[in-house]
N, C-alpha and C positions, 0 to 999 in steps of 0.2 A: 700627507707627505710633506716635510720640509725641504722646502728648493727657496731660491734666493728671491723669486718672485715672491711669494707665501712670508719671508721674512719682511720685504720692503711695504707688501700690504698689512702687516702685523705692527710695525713701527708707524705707519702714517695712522692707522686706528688709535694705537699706544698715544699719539702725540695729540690726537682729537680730543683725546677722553682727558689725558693726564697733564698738559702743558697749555694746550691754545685757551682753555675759557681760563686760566686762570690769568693770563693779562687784557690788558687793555688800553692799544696802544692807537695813535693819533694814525688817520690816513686821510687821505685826501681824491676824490674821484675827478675825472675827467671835465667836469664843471669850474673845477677849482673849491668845491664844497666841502668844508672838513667837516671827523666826525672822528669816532673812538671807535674800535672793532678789536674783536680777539682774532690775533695771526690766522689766516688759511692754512691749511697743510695741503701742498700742491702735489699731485698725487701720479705727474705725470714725467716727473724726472726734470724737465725745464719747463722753465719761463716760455710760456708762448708770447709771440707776439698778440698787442691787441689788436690787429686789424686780420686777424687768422679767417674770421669768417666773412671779410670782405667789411664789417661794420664794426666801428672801435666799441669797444667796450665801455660801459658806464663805471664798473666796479674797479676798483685801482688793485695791484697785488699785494701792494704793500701792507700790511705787513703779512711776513708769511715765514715759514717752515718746510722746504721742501728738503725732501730724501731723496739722496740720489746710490745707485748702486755702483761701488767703486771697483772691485777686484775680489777674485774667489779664489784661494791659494790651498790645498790639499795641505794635511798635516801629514808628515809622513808616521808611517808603523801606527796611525790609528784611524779610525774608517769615523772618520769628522774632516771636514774643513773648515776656515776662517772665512768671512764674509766682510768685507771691507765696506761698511758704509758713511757717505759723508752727508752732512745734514745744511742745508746752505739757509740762511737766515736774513731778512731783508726789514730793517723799519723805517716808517719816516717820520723825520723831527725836524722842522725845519728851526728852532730853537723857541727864543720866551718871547710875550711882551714886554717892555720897560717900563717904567712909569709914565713916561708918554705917549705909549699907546705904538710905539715903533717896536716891528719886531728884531731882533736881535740872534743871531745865530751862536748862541753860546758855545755849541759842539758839545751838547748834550745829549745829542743821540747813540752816543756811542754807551750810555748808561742803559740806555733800552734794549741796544744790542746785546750788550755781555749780562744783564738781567735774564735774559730769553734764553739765552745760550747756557750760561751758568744752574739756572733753573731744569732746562732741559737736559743740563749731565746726572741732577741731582735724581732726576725721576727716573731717568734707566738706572742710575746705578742703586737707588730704595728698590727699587724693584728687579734690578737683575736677570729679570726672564721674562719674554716675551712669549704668548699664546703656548704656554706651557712647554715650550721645544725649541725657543732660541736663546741662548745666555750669552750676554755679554764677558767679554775679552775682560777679567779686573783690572790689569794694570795697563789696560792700553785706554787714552784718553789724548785728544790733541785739539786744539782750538785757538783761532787767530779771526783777525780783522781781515778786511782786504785791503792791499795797502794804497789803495788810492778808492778815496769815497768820493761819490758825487752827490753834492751836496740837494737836497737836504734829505737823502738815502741814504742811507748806512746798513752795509752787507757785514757777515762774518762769517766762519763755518765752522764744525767740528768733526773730528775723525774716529768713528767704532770702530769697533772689530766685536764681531758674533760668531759663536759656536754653530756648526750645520752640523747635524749627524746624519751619514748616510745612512740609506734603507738597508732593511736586512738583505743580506743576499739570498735568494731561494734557489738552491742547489738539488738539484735529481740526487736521489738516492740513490739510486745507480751506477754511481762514477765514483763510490768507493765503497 
């Protein structure tokens, strides 16, 4: 059956398989310890906190990919709806070394951001249909920054819209 739940878990798969291994971007853990990691796809609609289960987390979020479910608006005179979802995006760059060994916050992160984003428009729309039964909106596409970043994080998001088709109706024969 396709419901908007069935869609959000088809796109966080979609994004597993087709988007996250193919970067590899700088994160840093709660030690302060860096490392390179391909984005999460957070599967839970937000950001939890890290102290959720009483005990901080070792692993950092960054970078990451979460979907979140926006708004479901009925088309009218045809038995589909649109599905509004926004894709929120999160990397950390805190910037370069210099040749003296100082680091330097060039405000390069904003490259990694619209990389990941722009990337991720490119795969839904080569592919255009999700688990055989969701397809993207073609001329709908929307994407920005957030406009205040906290350095050396850098957020952005972007805005789908997907086809739902209701189920058939099953009607008693009966009643006409």
């Amino acid at each position: 059956m396709s419901t908007i739940v069935t869609l959000h878990d088809g796109i966080c798969n979609f994004l597993e398989k087709e988007v996250a291994p193919k970067f590899t971007l700088k994160a840093i853990d709660i030690n302060g310890n860096k490392s390179f990691k391909n984005p999460q796809i957070i599967r839970s609609g937000f950001l939890l906190p890290k102290s959720i289960d009483g005990e901080e987390s070792e692993d950092e979020e960054f970078p990451f990919i979460l979907p979140r479910l926006r708004r479901t608006e009925n088309v009218k005179n045809e038995r589909q709806a649109i599905q509004t979802v926004d894709l929120l995006f999160g990397v950390y760059d805190p910037g370069v070394y210099d040749e003296y060994g100082k680091l330097v916050d060039d405000g390069s992160g904003y490259r990694d951001l619209w990389n990941l984003i722009e990337s991720t428009r490119q795969a839904i729309y080569v592919t255009m249909t999700i688990d055989k039964k969701f397809r993207v909106v073609e001329d709908y596409f929307e994407a920005d920054m957030n406009p205040e970043q906290i350095y050396p994080y850098w957020e952005g998001w972007c805005r789908t819209r997907w086809h739902i088709v209701y189920p058939r109706p099953q009607l008693e024969e009966h009643l006409f």
